[in-house]
VOTOR-544800 format. One record per atom (N, C-alpha, C): residue number from 1; residue in three letters; atom name; x, y, z. Coordinates in nm, 3 decimals, padded with zeros to 5 digits. Atoms other than C-alpha are relative to their C-alpha. Example, Ala and Ser with C-alpha at 12.3 -4.5 7.8 and 13.67 -1.06 7.14 Angstrom:
BEGIN
(1,"ALA","N",(00.089,-00.119,00.000))
(1,"ALA","CA",(01.230,-00.450,00.780))
(1,"ALA","C",(00.090,00.120,00.000))
(2,"SER","N",(-00.082,-00.119,-00.006))
(2,"SER","CA",(01.367,-00.106,00.714))
(2,"SER","C",(-00.077,00.109,00.073))
***
This chain:
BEGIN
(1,"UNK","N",(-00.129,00.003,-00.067))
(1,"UNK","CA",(03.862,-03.887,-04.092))
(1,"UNK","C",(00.062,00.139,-00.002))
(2,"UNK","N",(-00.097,-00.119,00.009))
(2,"UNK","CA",(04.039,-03.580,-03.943))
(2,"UNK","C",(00.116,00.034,-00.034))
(3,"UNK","N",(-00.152,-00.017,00.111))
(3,"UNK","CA",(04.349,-03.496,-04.164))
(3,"UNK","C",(00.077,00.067,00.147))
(4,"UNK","N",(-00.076,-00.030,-00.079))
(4,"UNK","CA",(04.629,-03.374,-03.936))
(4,"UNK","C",(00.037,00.169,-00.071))
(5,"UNK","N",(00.008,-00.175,00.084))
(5,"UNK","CA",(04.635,-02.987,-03.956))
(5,"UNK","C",(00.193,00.046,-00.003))
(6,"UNK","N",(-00.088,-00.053,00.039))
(6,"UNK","CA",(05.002,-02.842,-04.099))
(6,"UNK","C",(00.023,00.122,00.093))
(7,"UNK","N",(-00.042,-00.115,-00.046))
(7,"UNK","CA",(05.179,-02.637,-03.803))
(7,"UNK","C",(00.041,00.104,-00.072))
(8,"UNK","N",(-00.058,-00.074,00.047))
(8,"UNK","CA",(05.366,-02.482,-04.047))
(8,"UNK","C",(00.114,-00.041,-00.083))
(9,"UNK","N",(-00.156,00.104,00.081))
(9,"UNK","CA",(05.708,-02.576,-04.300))
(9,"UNK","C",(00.068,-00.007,00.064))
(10,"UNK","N",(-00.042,00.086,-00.114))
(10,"UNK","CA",(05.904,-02.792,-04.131))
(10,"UNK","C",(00.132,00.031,-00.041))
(11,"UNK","N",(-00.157,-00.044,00.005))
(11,"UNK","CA",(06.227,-02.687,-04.324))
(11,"UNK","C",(00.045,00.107,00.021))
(12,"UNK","N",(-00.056,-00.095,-00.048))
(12,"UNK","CA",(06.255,-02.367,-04.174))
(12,"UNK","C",(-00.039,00.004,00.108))
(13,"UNK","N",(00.079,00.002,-00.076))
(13,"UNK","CA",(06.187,-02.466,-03.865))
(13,"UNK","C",(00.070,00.115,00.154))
(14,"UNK","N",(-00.005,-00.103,-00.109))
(14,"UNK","CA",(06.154,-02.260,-03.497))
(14,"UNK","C",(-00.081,-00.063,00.071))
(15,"UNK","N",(00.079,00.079,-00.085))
(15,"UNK","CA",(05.971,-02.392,-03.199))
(15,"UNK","C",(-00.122,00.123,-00.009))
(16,"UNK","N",(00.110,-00.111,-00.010))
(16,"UNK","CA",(05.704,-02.057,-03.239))
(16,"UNK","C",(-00.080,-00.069,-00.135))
(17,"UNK","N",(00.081,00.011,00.123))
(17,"UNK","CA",(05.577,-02.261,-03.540))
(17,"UNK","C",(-00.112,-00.073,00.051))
(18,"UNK","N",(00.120,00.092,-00.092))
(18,"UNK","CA",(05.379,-02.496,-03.332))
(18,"UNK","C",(00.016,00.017,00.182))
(19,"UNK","N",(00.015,-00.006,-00.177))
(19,"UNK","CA",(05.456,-02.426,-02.964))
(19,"UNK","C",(-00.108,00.104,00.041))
(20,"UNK","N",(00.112,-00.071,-00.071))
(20,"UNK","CA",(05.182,-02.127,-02.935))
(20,"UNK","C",(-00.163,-00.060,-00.042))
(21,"UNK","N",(00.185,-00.009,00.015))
(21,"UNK","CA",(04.857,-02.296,-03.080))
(21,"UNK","C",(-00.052,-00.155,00.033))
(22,"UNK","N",(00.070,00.122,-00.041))
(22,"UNK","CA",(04.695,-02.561,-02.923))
(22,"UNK","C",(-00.082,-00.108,-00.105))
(23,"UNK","N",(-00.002,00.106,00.098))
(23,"UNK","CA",(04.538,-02.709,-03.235))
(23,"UNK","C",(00.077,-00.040,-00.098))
(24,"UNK","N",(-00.125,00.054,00.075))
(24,"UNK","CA",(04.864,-02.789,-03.396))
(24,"UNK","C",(00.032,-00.200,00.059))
(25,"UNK","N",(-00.007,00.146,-00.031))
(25,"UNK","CA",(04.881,-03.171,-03.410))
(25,"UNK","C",(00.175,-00.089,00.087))
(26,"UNK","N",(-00.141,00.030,-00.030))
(26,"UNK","CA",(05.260,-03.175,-03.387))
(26,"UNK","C",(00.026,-00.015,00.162))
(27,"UNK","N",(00.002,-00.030,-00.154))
(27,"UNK","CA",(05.232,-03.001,-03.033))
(27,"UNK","C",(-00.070,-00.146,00.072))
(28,"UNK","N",(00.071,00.132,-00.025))
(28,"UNK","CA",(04.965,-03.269,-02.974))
(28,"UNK","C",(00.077,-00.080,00.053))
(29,"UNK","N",(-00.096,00.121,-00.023))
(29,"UNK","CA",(05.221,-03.537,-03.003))
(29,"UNK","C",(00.070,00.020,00.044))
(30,"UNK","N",(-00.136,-00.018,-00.096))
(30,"UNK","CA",(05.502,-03.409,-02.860))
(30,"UNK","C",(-00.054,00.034,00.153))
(31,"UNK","N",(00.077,-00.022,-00.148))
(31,"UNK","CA",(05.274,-03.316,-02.517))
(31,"UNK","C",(-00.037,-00.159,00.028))
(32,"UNK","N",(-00.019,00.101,-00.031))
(32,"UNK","CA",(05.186,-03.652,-02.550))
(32,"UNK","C",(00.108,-00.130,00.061))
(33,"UNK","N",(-00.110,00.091,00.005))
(33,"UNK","CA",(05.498,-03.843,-02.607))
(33,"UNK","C",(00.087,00.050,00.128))
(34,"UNK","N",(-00.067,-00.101,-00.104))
(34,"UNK","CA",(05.678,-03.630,-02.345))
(34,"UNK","C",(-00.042,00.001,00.139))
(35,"UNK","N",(00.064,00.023,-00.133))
(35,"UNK","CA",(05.476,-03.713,-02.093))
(35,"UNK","C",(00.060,-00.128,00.094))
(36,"UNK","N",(-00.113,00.119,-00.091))
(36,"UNK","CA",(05.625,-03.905,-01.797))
(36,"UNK","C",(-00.041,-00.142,-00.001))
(37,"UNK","N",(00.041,00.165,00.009))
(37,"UNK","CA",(05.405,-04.220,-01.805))
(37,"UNK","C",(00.032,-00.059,-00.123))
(38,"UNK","N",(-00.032,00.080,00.130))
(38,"UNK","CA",(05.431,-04.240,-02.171))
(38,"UNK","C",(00.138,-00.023,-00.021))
(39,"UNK","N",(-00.132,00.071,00.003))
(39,"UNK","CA",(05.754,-04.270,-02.159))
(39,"UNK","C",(00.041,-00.092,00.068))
(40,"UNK","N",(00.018,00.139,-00.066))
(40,"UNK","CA",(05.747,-04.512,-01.923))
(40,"UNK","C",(-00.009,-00.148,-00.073))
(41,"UNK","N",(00.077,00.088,00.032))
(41,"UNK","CA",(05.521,-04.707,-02.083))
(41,"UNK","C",(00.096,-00.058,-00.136))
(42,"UNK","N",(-00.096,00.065,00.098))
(42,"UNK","CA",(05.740,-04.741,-02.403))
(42,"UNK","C",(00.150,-00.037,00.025))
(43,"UNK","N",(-00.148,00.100,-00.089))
(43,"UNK","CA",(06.025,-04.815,-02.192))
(43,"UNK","C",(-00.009,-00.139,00.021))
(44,"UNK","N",(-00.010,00.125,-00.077))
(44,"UNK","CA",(05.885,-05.110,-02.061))
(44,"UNK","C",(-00.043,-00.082,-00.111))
(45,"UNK","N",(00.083,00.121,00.100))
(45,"UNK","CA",(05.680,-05.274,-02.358))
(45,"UNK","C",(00.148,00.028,-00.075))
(46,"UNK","N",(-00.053,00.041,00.125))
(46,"UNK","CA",(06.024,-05.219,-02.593))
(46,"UNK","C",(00.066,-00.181,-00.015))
(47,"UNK","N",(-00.049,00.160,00.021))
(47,"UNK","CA",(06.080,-05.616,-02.738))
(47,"UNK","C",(-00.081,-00.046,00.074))
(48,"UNK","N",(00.068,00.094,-00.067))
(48,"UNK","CA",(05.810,-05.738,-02.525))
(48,"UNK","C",(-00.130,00.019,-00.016))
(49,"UNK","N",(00.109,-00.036,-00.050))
(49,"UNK","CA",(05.427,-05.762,-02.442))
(49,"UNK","C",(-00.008,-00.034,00.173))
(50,"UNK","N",(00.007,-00.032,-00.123))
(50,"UNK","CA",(05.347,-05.666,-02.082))
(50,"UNK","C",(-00.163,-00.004,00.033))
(51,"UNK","N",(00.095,-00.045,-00.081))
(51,"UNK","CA",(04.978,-05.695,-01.923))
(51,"UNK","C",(-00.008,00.125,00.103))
(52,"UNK","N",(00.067,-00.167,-00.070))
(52,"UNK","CA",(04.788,-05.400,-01.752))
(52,"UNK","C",(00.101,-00.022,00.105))
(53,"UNK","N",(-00.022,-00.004,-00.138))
(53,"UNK","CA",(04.872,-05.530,-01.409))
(53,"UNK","C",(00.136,-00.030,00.029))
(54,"UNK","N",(-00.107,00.029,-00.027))
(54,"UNK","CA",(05.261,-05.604,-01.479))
(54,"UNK","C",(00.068,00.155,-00.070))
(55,"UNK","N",(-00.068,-00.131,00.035))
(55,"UNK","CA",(05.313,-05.240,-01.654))
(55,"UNK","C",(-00.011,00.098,00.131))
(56,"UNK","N",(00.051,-00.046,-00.108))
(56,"UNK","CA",(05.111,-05.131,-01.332))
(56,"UNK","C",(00.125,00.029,00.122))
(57,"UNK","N",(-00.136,00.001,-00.132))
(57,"UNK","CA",(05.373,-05.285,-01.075))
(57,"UNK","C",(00.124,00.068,-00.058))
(58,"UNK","N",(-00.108,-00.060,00.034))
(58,"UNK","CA",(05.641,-05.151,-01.294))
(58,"UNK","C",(00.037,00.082,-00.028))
(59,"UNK","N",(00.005,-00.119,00.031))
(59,"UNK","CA",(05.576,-04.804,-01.309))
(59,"UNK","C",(-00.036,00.059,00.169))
(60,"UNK","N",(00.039,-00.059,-00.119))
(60,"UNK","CA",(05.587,-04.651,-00.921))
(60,"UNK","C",(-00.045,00.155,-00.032))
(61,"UNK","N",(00.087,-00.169,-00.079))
(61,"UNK","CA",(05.361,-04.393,-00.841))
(61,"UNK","C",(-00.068,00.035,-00.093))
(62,"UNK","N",(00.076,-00.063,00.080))
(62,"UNK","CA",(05.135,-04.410,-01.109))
(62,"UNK","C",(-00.117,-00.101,00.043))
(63,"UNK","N",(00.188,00.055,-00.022))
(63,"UNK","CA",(04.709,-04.463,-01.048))
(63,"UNK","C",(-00.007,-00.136,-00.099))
(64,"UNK","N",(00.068,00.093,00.131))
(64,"UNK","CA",(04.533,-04.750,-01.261))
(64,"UNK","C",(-00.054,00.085,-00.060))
(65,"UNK","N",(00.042,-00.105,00.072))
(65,"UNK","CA",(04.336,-04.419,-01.375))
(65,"UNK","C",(00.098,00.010,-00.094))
(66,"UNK","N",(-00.070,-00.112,00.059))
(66,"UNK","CA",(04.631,-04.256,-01.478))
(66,"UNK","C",(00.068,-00.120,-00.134))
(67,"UNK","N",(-00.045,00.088,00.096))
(67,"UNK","CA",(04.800,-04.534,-01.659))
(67,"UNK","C",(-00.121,-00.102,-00.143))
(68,"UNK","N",(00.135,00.005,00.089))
(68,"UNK","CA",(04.448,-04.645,-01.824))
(68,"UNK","C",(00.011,00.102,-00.126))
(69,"UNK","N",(-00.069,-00.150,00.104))
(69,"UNK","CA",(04.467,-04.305,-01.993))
(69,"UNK","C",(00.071,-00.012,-00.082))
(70,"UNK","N",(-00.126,-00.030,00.064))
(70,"UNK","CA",(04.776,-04.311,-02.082))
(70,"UNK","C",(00.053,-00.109,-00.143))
(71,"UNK","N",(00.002,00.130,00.049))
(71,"UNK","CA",(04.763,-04.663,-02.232))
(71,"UNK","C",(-00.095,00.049,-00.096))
(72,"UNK","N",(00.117,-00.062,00.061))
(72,"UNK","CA",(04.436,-04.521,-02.414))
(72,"UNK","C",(00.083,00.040,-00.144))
(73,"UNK","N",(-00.116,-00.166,00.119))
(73,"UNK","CA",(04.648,-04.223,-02.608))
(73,"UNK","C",(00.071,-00.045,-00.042))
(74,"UNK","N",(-00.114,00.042,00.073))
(74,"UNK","CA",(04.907,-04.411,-02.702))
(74,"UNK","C",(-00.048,-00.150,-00.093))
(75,"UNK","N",(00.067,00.063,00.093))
(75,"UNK","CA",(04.688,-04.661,-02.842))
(75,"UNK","C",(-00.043,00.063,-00.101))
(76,"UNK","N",(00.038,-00.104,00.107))
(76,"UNK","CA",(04.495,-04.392,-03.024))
(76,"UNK","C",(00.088,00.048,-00.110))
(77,"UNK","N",(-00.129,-00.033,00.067))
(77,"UNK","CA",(04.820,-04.275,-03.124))
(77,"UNK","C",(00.062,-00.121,-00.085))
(78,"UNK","N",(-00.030,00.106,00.040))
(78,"UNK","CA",(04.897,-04.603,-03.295))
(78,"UNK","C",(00.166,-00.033,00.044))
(79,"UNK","N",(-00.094,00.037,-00.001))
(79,"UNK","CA",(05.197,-04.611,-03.128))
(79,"UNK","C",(-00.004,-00.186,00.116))
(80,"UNK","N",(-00.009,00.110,-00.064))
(80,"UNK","CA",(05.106,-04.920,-02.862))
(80,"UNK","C",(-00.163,-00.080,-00.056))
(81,"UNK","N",(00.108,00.092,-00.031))
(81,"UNK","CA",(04.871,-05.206,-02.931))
(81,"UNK","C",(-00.049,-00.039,00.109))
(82,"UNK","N",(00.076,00.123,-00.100))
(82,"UNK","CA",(04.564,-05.382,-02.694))
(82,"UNK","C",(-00.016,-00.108,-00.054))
(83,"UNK","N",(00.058,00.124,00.000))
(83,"UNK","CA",(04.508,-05.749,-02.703))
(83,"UNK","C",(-00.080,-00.044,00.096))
(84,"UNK","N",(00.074,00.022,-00.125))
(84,"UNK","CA",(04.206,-05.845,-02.506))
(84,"UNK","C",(-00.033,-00.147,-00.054))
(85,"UNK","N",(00.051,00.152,00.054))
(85,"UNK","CA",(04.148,-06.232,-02.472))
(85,"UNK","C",(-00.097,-00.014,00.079))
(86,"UNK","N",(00.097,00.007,-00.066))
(86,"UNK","CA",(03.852,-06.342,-02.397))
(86,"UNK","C",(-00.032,-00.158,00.078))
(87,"UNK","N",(-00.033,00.058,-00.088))
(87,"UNK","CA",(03.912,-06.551,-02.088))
(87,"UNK","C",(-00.097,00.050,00.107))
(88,"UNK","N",(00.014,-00.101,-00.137))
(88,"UNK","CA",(03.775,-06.475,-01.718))
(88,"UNK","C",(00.112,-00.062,00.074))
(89,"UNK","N",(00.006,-00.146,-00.001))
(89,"UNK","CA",(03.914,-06.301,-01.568))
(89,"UNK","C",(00.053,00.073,-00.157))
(90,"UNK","N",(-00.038,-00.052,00.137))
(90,"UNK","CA",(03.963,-06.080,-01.909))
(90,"UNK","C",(00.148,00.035,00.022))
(91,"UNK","N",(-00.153,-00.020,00.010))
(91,"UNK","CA",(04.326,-06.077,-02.007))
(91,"UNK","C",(00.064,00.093,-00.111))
(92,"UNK","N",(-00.048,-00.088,00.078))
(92,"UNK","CA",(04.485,-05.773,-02.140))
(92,"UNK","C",(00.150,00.017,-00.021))
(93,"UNK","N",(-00.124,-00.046,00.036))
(93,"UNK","CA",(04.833,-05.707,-02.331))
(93,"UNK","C",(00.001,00.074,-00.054))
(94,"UNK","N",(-00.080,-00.092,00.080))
(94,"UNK","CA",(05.020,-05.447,-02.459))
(94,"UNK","C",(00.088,-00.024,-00.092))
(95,"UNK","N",(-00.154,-00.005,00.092))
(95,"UNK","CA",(05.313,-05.397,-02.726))
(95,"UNK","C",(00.000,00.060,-00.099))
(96,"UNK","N",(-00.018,-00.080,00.113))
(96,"UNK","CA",(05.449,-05.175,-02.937))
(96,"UNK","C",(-00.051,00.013,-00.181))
(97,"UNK","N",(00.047,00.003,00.124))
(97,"UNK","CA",(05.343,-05.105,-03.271))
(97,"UNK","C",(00.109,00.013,-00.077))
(98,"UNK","N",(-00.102,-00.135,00.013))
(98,"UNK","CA",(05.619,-05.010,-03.536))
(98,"UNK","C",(00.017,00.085,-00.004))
(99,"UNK","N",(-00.028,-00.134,-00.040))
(99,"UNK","CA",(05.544,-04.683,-03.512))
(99,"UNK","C",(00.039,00.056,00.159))
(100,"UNK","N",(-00.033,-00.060,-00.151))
(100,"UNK","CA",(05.551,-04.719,-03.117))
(100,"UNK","C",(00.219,-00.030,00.029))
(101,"UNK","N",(-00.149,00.024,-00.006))
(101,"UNK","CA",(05.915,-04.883,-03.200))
(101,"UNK","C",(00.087,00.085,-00.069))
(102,"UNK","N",(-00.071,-00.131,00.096))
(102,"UNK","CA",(06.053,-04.629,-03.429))
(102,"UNK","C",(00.022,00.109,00.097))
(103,"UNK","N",(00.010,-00.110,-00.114))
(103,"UNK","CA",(05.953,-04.382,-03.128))
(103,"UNK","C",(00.078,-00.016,00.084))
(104,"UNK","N",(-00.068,00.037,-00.067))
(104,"UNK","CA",(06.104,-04.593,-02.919))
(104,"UNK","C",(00.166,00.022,00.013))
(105,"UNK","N",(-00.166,00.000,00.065))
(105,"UNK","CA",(06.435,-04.578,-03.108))
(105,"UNK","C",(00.050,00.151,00.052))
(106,"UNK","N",(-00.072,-00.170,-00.012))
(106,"UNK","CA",(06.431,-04.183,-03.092))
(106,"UNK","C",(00.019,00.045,00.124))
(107,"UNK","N",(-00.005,-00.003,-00.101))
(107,"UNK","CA",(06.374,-04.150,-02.718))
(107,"UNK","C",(00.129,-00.090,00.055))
(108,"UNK","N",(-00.132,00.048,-00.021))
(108,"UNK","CA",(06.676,-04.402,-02.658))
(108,"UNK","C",(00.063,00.067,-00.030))
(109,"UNK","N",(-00.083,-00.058,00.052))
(109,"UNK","CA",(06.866,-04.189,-02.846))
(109,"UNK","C",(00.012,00.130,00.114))
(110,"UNK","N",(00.021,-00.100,-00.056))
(110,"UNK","CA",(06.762,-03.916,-02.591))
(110,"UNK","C",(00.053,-00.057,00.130))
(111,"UNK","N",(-00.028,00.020,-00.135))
(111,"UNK","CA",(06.811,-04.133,-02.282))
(111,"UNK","C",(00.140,-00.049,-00.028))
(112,"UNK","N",(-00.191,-00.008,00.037))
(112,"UNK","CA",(07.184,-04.227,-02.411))
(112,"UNK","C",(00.103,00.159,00.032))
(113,"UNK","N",(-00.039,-00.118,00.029))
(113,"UNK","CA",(07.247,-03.860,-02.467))
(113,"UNK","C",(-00.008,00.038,00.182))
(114,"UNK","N",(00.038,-00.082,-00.145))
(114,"UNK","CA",(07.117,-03.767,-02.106))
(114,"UNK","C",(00.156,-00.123,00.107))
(115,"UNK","N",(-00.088,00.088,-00.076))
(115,"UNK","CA",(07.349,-04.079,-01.973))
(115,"UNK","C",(00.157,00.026,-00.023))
(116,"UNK","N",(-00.100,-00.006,00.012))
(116,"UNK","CA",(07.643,-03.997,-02.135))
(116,"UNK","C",(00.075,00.174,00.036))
(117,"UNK","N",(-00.014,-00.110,-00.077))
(117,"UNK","CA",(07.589,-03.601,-01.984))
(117,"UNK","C",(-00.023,00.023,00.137))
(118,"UNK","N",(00.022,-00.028,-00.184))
(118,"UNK","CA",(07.457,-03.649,-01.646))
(118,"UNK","C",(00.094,00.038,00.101))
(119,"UNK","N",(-00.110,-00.059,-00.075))
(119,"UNK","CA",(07.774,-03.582,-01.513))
(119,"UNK","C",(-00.021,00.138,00.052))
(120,"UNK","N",(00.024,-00.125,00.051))
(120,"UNK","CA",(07.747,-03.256,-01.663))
(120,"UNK","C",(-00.125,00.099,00.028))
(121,"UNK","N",(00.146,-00.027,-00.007))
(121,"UNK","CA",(07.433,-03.205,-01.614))
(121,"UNK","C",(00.012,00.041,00.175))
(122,"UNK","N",(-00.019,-00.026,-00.156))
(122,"UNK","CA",(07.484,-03.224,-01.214))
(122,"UNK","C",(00.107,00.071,00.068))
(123,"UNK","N",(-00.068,-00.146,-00.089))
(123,"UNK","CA",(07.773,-02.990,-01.169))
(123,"UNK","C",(-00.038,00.104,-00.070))
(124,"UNK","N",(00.111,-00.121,00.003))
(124,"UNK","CA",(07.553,-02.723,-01.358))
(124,"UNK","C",(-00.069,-00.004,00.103))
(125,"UNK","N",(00.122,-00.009,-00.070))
(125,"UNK","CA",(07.310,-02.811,-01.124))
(125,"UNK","C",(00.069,00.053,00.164))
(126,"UNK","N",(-00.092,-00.023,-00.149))
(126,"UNK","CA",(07.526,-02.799,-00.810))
(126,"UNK","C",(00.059,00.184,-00.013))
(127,"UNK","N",(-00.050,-00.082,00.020))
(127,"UNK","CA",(07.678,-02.476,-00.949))
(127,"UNK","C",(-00.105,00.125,-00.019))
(128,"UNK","N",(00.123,-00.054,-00.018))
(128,"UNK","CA",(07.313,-02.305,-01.008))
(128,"UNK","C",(-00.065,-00.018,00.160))
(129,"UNK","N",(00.077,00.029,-00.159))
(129,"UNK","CA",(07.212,-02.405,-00.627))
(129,"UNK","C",(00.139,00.056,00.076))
(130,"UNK","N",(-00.104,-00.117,-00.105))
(130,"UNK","CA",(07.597,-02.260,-00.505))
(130,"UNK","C",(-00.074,00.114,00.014))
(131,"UNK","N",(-00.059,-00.100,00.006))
(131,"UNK","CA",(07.567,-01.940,-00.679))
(131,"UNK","C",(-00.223,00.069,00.054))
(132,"UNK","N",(00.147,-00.111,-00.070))
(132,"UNK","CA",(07.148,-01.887,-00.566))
(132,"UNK","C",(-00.001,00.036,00.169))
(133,"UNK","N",(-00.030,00.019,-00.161))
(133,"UNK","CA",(07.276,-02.009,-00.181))
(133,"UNK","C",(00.017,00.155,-00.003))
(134,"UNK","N",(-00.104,-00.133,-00.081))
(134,"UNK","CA",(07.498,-01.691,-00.182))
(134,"UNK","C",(-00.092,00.065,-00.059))
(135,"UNK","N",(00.084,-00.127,00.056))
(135,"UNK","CA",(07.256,-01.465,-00.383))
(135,"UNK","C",(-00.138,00.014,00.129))
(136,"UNK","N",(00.160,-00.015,-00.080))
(136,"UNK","CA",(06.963,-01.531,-00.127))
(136,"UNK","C",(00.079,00.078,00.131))
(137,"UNK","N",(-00.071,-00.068,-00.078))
(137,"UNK","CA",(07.253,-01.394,00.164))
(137,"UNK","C",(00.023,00.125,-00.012))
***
């Protein structure tokens, strides 16, 4: 079993401790978790189990490839469980693990934060697209 390699001490921390080296595990996970499907994906399984083909319809604009994958990694990751029953047609579920719910928790905390700034967030944005209008003139 591969031990998880030590970016660096975590109580003095800086994003240069793990953001330049690709075998830093931390990075790992946070490239993972950060990723748009996976977040998805623990959006939709939190408090429930969901089959392939109902996370499928409920995620627009993502492949069966891509969500396969993604479903994969985050298994690997012990953050989501498979249940395969053995039925035909074969019947597959999902659902969180507690580590995928603990995750879950911290990302809420992120999509609260973004909900209770979006305001904010969009007259920066409006105010960055004035002041490039007039700079491109």
């Amino acid at each position: 079993m591969k031990l998880p390699s030590p970016c660096s001490d975590t109580e003095d921390y800086t994003a240069r401790q793990w953001d330049t080296r690709a075998e830093c595990e931390v990075r790992q996970v946070l490239d993972r978790i950060a990723d748009k499907w996976s977040l998805l994906v623990l959006a939709l399984l939190d408090r429930r189990t969901l089959r392939f083909t109902e996370l499928r319809r409920s995620i627009d604009g993502v492949s069966p490839r891509m969500l396969t994958s993604t479903v994969r990694q985050l298994e690997r990751d012990g953050l989501v469980e498979r249940t395969v029953y053995p039925v035909v047609p074969p019947r597959v579920e999902y659902r969180l693990t507690p580590l995928g719910v603990s995750l879950h928790d911290m990302v809420q905390s992120l999509v609260t934060w973004t909900e209770e700034h979006q305001d904010e967030i969009a007259a920066a944005r409006d105010e960055y697209d004035r002041k490039a209008a007039e700079s491109a003139y």
